[in-house]
N, C-alpha and C positions, 0 to 999 in steps of 0.2 A: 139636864145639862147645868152644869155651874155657871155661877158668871161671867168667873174668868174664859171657860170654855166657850160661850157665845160669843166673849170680845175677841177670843184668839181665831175665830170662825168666820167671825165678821171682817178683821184686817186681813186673815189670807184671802177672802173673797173679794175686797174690795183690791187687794194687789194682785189677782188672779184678774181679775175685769181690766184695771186700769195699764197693768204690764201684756197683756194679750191685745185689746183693742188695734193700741200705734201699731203694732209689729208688722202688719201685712201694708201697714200707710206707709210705713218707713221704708219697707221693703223695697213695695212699688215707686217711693220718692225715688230710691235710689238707682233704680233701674230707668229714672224719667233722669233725661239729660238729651247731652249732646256728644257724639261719635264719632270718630274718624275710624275711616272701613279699612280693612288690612292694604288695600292697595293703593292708600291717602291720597285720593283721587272725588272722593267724597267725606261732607260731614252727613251725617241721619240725626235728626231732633227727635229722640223717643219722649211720649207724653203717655198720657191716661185719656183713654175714651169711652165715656162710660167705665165700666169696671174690668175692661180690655187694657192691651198697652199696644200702642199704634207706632208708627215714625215714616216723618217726611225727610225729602232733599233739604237742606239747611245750604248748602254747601257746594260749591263744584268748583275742581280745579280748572284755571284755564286752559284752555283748548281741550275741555273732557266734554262728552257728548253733553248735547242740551237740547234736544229735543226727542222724543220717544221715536224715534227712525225704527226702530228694530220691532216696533207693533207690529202684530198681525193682523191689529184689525187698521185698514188705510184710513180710517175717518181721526184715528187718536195720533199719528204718525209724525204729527206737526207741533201737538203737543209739549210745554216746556215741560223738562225733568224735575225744573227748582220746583218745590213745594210738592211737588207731587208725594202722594201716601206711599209711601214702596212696605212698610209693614201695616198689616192688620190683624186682627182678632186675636191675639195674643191673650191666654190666661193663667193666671198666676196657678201654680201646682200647689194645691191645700198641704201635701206632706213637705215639700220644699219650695220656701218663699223667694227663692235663688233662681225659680225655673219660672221659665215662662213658655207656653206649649199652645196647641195647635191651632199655630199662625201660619200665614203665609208670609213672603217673600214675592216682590215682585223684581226681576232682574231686568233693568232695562237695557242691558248688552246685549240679550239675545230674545227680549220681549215677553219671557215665559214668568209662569207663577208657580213657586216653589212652595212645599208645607214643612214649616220650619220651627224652630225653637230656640229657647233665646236664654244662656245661662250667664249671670252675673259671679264671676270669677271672684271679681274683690268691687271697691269702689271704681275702682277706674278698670276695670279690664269686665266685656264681654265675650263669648262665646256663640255666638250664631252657625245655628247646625241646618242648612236646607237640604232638600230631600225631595224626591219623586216614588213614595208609595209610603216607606219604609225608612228610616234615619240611617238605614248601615248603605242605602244608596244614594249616598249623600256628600257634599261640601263642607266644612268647616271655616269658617273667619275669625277672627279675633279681630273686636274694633276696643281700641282704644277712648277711654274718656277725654275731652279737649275742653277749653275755656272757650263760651262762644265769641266772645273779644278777641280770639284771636285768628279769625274767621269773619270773614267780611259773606254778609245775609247774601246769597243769589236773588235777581231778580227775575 
């Protein structure tokens, strides 16, 4: 190999490493925020947990349920809603950084746990798909991105 040839090998590798690395960090930055659910009734705080992406209650509009009444199990029934994890184990899809796949959902309108997915449309617009077996027997929501200043924390 020429010289030139190992420098021209050397900077595509080192922009090959340095433009790949951020990408899946960016991704997932952008998919970590804060949500308001189609029925603006709640905000959800999506974060990173471990190398999952999670999300709590942030958020509840007055007079919206605030406590898990709708459990089945009576020992959690009394439980607050605020904070609570409602998403878990969510992992990023290695072909599409957009996708976020086999999570649950936990609905606390009707107590149950849904297997769900989670696509980032743009910066500010999600797509959450829940599901019992199968995604075509399933729900769709669109939640919106929000400023959390403009959301006062549930306690």
């Amino acid at each position: 190999m020429t010289k030139t040839s190992l420098k021209t090998l050397a900077i595509a590798t080192c922009a090959l490493i340095l433009s790949s690395t951020p990408f899946l960090s960016a991704q997932a930055a952008e998919a970590e925020g804060y949500w308001l659910t189609q029925n603006k009734r709640a905000v959800v705080q999506t974060y990173m947990c471990d190398t999952q992406l999670c999300g709590k209650i942030y958020w509840i509009i007055d007079g919206g349920m605030q406590v898990d009444e709708k459990n089945p199990d009576p020992a959690l029934q009394s439980r607050p809603l605020c904070k609570l994890e409602i998403l878990q184990g969510f992992d990023q899809n290695n072909n599409n950084a957009k996708v976020w796949e086999n999570g649950s959902i936990y609905k606390a309108d009707d107590g149950d746990v849904y297997s769900a997915t989670l696509t980032q449309i743009d910066a500010d617009t999600l797509r959450l798909r829940g599901y019992v077996g199968i995604p075509l027997f399933g729900k769709t929501q669109v939640w919106t991105r929000v400023n959390k200043n403009d959301y006062k924390a549930c306690k």
